[in-house]
NUSETOR-54895 format. One record per residue: x, y, z of N, C-alpha, C, O, CB in turn; residue in one letter; residue number from 1. Coordinates in steps of 0.2 Angstrom, whole numbers, plus 5000, padded with zeros to 4 digits. Glycine has a CB too. Layout:
REM residues N
X,Y,Z,X,Y,Z,X,Y,Z,X,Y,Z,X,Y,Z,a,NUM
...
***
This chain:
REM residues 188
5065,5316,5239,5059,5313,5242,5058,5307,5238,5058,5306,5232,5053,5318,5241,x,1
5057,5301,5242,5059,5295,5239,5052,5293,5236,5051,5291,5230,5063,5288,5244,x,2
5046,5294,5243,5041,5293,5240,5036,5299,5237,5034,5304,5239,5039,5289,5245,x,3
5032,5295,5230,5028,5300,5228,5023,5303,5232,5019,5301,5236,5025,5297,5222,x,4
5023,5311,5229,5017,5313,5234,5014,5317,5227,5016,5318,5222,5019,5320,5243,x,5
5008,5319,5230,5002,5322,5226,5000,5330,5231,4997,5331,5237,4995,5315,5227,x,6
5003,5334,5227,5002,5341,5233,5000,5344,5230,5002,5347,5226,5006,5346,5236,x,7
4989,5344,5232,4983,5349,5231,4984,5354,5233,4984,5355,5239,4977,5348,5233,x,8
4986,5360,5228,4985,5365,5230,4977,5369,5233,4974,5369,5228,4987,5367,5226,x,9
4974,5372,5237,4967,5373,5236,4968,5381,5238,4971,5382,5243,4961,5368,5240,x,10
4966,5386,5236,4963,5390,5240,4957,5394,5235,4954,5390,5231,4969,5395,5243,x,11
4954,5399,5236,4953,5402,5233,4956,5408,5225,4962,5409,5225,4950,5404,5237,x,12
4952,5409,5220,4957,5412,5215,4957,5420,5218,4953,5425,5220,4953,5412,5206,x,13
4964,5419,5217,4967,5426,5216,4971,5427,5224,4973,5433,5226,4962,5433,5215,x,14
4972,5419,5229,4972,5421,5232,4981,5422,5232,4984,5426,5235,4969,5418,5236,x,15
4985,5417,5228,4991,5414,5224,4995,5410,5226,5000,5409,5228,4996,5417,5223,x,16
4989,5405,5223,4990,5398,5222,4996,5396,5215,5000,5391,5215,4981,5396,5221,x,17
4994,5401,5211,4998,5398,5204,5005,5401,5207,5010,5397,5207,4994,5402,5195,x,18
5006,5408,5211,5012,5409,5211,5017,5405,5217,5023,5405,5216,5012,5414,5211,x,19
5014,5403,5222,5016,5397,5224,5019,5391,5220,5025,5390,5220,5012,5395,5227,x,20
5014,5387,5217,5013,5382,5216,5018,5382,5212,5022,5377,5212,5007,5382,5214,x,21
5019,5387,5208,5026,5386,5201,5033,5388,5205,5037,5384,5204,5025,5394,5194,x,22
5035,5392,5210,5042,5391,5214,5042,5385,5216,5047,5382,5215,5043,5396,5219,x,23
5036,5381,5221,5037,5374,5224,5040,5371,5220,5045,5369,5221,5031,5370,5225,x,24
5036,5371,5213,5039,5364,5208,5043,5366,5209,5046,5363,5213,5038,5361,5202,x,25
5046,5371,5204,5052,5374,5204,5059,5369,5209,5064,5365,5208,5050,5381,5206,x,26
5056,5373,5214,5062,5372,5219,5061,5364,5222,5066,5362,5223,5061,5378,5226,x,27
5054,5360,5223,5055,5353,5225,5055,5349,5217,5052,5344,5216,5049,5349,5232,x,28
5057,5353,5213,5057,5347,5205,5054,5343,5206,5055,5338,5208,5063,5343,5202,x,29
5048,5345,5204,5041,5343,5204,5035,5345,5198,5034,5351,5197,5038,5345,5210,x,30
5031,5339,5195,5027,5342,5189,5023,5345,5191,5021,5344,5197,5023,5338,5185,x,31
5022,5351,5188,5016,5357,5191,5009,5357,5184,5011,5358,5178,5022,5368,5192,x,32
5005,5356,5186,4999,5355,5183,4992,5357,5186,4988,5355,5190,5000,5348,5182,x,33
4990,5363,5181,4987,5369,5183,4979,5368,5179,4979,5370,5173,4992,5375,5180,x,34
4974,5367,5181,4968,5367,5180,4966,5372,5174,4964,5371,5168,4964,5368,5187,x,35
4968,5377,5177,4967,5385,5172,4969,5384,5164,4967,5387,5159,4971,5392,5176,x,36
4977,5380,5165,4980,5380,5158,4975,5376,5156,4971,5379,5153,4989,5377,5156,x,37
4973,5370,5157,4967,5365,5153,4961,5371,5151,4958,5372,5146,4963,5357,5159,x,38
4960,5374,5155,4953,5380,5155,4952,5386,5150,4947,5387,5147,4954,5384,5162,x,39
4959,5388,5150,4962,5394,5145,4960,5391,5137,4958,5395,5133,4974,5395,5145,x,40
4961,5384,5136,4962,5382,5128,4954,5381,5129,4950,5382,5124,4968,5375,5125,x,41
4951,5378,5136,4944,5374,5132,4938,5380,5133,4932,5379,5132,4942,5366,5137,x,42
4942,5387,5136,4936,5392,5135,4937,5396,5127,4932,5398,5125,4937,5400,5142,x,43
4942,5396,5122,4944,5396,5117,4938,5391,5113,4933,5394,5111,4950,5394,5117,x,44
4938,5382,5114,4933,5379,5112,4926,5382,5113,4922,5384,5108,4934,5373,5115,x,45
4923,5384,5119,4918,5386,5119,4913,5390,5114,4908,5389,5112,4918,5389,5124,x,46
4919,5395,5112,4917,5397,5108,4916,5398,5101,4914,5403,5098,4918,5398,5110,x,47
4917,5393,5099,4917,5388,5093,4908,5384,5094,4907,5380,5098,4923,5381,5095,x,48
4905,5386,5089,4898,5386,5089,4897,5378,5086,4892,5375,5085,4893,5394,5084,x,49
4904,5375,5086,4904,5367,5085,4904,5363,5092,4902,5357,5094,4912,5364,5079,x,50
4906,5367,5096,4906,5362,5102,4897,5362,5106,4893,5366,5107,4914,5366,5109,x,51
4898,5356,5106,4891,5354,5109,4894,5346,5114,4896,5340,5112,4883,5351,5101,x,52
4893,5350,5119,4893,5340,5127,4888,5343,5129,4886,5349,5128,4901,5338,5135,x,53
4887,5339,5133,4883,5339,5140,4888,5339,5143,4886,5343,5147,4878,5335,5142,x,54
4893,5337,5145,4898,5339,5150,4902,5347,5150,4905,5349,5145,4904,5334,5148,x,55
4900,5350,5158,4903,5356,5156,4909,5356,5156,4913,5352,5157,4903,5359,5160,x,56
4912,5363,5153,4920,5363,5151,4920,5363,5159,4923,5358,5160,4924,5371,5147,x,57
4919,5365,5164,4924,5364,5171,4925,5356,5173,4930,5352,5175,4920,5367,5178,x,58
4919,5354,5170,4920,5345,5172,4924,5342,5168,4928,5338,5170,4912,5340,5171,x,59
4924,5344,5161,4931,5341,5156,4938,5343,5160,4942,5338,5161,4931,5345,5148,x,60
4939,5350,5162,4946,5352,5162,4948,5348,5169,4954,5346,5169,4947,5359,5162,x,61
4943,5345,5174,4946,5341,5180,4946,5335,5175,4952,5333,5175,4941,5339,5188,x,62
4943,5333,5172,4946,5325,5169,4951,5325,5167,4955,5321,5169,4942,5321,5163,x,63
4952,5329,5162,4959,5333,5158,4965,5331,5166,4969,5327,5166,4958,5344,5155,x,64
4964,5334,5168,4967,5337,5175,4971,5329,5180,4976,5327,5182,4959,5343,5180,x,65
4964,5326,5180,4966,5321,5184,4970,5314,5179,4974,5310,5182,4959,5319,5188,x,66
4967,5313,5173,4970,5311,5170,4977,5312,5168,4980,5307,5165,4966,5311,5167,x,67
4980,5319,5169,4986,5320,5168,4992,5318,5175,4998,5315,5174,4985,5327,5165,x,68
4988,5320,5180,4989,5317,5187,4991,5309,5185,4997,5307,5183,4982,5317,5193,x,69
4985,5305,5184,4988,5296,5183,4993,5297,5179,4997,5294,5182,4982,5289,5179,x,70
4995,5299,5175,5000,5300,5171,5008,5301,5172,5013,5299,5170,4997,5304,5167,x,71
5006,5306,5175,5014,5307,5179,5015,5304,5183,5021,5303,5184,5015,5312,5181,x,72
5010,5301,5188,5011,5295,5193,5013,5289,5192,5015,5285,5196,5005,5294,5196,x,73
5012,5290,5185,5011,5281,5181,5021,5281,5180,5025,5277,5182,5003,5280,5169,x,74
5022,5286,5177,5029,5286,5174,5034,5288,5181,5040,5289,5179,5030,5292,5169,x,75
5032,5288,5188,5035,5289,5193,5037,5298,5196,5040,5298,5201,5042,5285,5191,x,76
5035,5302,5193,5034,5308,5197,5030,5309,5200,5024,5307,5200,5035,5312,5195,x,77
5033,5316,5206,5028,5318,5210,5024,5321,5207,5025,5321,5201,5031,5321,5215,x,78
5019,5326,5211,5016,5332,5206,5011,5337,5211,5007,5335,5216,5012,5330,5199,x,79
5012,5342,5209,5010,5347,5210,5005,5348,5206,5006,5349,5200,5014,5350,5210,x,80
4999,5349,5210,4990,5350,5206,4988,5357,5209,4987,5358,5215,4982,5343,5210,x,81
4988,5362,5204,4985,5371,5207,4977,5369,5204,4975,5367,5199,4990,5381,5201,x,82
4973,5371,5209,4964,5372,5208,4963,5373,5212,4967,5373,5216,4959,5367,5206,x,83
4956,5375,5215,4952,5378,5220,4950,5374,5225,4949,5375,5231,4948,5381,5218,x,84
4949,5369,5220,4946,5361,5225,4941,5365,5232,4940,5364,5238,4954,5356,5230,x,85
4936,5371,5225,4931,5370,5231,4926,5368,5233,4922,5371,5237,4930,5373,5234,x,86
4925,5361,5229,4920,5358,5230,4923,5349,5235,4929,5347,5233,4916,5359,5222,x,87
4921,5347,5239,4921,5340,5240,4926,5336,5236,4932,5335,5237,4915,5338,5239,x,88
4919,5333,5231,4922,5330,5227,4929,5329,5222,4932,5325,5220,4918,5330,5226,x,89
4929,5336,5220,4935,5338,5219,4943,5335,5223,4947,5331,5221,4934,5345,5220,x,90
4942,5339,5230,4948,5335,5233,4947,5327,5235,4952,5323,5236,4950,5338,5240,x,91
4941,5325,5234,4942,5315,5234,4944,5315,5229,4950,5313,5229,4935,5309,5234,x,92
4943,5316,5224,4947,5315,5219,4954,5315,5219,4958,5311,5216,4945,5319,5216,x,93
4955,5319,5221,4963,5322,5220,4967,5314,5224,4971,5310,5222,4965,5332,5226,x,94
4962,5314,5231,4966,5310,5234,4964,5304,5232,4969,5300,5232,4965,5311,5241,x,95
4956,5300,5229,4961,5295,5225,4965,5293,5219,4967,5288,5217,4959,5293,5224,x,96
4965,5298,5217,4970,5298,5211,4976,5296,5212,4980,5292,5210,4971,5303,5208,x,97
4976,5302,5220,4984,5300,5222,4985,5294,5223,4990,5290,5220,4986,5303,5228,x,98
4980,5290,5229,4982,5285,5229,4982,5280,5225,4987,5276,5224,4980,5283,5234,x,99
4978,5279,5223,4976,5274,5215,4983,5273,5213,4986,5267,5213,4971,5279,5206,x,100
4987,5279,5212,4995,5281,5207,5001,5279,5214,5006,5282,5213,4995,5294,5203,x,101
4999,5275,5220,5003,5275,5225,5007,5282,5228,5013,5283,5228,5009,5270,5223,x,102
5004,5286,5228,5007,5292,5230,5002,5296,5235,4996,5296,5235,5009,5296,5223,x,103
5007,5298,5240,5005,5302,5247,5000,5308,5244,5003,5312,5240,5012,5305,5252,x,104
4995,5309,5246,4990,5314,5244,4992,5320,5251,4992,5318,5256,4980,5311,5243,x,105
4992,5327,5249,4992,5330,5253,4990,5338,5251,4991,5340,5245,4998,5327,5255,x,106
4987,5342,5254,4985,5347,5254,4989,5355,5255,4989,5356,5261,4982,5346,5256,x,107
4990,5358,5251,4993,5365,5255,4987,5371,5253,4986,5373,5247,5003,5367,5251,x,108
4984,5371,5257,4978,5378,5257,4980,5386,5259,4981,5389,5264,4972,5375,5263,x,109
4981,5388,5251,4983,5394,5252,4978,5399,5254,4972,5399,5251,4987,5395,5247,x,110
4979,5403,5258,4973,5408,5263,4979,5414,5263,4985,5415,5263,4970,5403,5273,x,111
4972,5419,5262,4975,5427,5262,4969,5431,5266,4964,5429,5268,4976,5431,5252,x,112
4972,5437,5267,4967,5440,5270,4963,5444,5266,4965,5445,5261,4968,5443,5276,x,113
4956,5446,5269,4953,5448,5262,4953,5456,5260,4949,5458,5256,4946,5446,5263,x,114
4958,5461,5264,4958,5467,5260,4962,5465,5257,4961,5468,5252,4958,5473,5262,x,115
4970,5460,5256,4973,5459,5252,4970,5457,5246,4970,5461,5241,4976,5455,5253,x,116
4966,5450,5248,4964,5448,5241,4957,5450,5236,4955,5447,5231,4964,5442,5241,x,117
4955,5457,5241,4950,5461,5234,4954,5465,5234,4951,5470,5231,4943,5465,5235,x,118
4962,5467,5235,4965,5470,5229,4968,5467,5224,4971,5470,5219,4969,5475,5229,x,119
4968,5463,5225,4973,5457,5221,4968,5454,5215,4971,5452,5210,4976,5450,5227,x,120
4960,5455,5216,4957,5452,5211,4954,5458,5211,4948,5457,5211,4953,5446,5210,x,121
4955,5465,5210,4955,5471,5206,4959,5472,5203,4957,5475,5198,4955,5476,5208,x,122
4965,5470,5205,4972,5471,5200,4971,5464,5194,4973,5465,5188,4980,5471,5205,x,123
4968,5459,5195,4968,5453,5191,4961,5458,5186,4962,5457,5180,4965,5445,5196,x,124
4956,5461,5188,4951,5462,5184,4953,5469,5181,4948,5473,5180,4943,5462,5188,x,125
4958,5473,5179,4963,5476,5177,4964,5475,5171,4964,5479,5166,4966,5476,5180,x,126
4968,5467,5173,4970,5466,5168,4968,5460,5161,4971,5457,5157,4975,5465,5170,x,127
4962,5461,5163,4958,5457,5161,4953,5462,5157,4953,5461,5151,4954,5452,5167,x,128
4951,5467,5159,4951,5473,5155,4954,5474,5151,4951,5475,5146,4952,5478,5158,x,129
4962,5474,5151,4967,5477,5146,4969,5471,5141,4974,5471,5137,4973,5480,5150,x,130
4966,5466,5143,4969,5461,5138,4975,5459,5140,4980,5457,5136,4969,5464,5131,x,131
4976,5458,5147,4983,5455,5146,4983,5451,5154,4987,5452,5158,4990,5462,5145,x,132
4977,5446,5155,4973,5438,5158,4967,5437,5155,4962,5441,5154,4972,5438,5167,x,133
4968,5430,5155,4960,5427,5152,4957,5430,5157,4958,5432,5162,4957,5419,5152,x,134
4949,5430,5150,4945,5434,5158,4940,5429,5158,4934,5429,5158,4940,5443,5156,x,135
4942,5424,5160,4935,5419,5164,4938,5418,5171,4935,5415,5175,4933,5409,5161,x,136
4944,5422,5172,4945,5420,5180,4940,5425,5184,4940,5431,5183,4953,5421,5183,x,137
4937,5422,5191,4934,5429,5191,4936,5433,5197,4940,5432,5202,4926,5428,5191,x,138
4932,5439,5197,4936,5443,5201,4931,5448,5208,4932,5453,5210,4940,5448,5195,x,139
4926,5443,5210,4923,5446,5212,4924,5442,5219,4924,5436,5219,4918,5447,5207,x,140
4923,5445,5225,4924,5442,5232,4920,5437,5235,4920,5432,5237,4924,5447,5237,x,141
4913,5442,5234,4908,5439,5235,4905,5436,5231,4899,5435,5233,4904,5442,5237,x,142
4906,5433,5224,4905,5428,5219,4907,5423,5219,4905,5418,5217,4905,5430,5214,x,143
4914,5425,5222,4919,5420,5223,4917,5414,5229,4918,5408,5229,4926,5424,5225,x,144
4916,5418,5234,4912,5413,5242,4907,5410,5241,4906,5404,5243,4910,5418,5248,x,145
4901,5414,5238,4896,5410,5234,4896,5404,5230,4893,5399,5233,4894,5413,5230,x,146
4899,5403,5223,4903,5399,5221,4905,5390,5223,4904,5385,5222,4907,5402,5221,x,147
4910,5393,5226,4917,5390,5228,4913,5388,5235,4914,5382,5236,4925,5396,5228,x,148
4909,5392,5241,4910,5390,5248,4915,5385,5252,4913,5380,5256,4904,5389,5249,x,149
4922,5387,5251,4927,5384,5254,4928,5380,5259,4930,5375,5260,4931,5387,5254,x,150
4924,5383,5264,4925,5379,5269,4919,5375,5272,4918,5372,5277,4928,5384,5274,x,151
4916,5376,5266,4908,5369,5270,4912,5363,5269,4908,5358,5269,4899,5368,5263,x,152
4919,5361,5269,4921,5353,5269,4928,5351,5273,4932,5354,5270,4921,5350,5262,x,153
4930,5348,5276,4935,5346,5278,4938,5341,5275,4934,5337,5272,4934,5346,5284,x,154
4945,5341,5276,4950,5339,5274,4954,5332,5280,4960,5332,5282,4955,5346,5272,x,155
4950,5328,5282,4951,5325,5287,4958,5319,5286,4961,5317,5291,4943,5322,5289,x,156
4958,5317,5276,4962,5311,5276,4968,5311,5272,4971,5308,5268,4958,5306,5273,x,157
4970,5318,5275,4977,5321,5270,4980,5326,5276,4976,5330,5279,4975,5326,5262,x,158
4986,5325,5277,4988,5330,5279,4987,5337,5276,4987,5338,5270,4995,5328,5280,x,159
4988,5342,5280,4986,5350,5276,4990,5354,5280,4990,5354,5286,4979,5352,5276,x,160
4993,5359,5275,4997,5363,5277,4996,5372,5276,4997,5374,5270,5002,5359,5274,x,161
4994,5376,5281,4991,5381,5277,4997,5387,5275,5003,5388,5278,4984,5385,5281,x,162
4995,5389,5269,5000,5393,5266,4997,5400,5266,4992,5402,5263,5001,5390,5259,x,163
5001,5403,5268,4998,5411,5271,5002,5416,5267,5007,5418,5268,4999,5414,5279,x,164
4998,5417,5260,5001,5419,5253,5001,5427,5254,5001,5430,5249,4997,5417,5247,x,165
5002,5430,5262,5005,5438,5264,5010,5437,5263,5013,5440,5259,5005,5441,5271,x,166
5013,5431,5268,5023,5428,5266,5025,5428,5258,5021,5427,5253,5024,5417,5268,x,167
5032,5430,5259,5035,5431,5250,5035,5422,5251,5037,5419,5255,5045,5436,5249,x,168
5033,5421,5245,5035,5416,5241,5043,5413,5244,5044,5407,5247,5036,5419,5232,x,169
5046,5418,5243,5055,5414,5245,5054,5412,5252,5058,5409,5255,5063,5419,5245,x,170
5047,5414,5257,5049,5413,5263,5044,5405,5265,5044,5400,5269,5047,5422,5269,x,171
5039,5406,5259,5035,5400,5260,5036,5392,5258,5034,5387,5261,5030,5402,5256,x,172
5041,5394,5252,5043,5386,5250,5046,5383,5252,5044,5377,5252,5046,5385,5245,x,173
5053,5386,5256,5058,5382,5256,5052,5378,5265,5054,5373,5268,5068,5386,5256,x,174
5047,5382,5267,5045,5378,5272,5042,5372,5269,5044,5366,5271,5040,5381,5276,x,175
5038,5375,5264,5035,5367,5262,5036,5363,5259,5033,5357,5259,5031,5367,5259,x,176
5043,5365,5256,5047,5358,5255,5053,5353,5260,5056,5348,5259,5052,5362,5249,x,177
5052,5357,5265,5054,5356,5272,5048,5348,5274,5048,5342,5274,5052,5366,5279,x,178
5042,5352,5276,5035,5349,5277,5035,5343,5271,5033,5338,5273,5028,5356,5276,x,179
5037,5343,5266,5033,5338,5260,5039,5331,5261,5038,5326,5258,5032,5343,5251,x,180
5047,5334,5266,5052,5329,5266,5052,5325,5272,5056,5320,5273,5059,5333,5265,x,181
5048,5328,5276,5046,5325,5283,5040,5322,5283,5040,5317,5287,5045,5330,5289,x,182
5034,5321,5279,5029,5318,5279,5033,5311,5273,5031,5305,5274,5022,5323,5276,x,183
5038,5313,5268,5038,5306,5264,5043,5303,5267,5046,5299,5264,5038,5307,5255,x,184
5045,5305,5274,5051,5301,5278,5045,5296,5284,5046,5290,5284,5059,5309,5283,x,185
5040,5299,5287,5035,5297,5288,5031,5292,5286,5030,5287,5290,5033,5300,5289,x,186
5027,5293,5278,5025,5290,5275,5028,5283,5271,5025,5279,5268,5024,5295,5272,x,187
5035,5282,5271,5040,5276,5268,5037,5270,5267,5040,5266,5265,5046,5275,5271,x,188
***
């Protein structure tokens, strides 16, 4: 892919977004840069009775997040962004960043169905129990829709591509890396 793109991941958590997100790079060699890794160290900070902002940790870890975007954009790679983006502003973001950094902003919204993905964040609150996932991800369906309400916004100035995370992983990539070599043959 000659020209840089910018691929927002969005769906909801636990839907597997991260496990996408990491074969894509993988397989289109592409920086994969994950909201949650910024999130993991700065819920660590929180708890440190020194830290005092008025900026929440979630509003830091998008600055963290997008800031690291210009960055890899600036040095000439593509990249791969995993987060929920489910608020608005979030994906403007994303998409000017991309463009700001010359690079095609584009969306792959991963969607599951939901007796899947309340077992999948039963098994996430499992292990979050046992100590083996942070536990600020959360795991709850209807906390999660509340929250997040995903679909109060459309995606009108980026191509989007939905990712139906029933499909194995091996069956999902090699489409979207199919999809991401036709938009930057389009895009030139």
């Amino acid at each position: 892919m000659a020209k840089k793109i910018v691929v927002l991941i969005r769906g909801y958590p636990g839907v597997g977004k991260t496990t996408f997100s990491v074969e894509l790079a993988k397989q289109a060699r592409m920086c994969l840069l994950c909201k949650d890794d910024v999130r993991d160290v700065a819920v660590e900070l929180e708890k440190d009775e020194r830290w005092h902002t008025e900026m929440s940790t979630n509003a830091m870890c998008y600055g963290v997040l997008w800031r690291m975007v210009e960055t890899q954009l600036m040095v000439g790679h593509s990249v791969v962004v995993e987060s929920p983006l489910g608020r608005e502003d979030l994906y403007r973001q994303g998409v000017v960043t991309a463009q700001e950094g010359g690079a095609l902003p584009v969306v792959m919204h991963c969607v599951l169905n939901e007796e899947e993905w309340g077992r999948r964040l039963c098994e996430r609150s499992h292990r979050q129990r046992t100590g083996h996932e942070e536990d600020h991800k959360p795991t709850d369906v209807n906390e999660i829709k509340a929250h997040y309400g995903m679909d109060s916004y459309e995606m009108k100035s980026t191509p989007v591509l939905e990712i139906d995370c029933m499909r194995p992983v091996s069956e999902l990539v090699p489409s979207a890396i199919s999809w991401l070599e036709s938009l930057a043959k389009v895009y030139q």
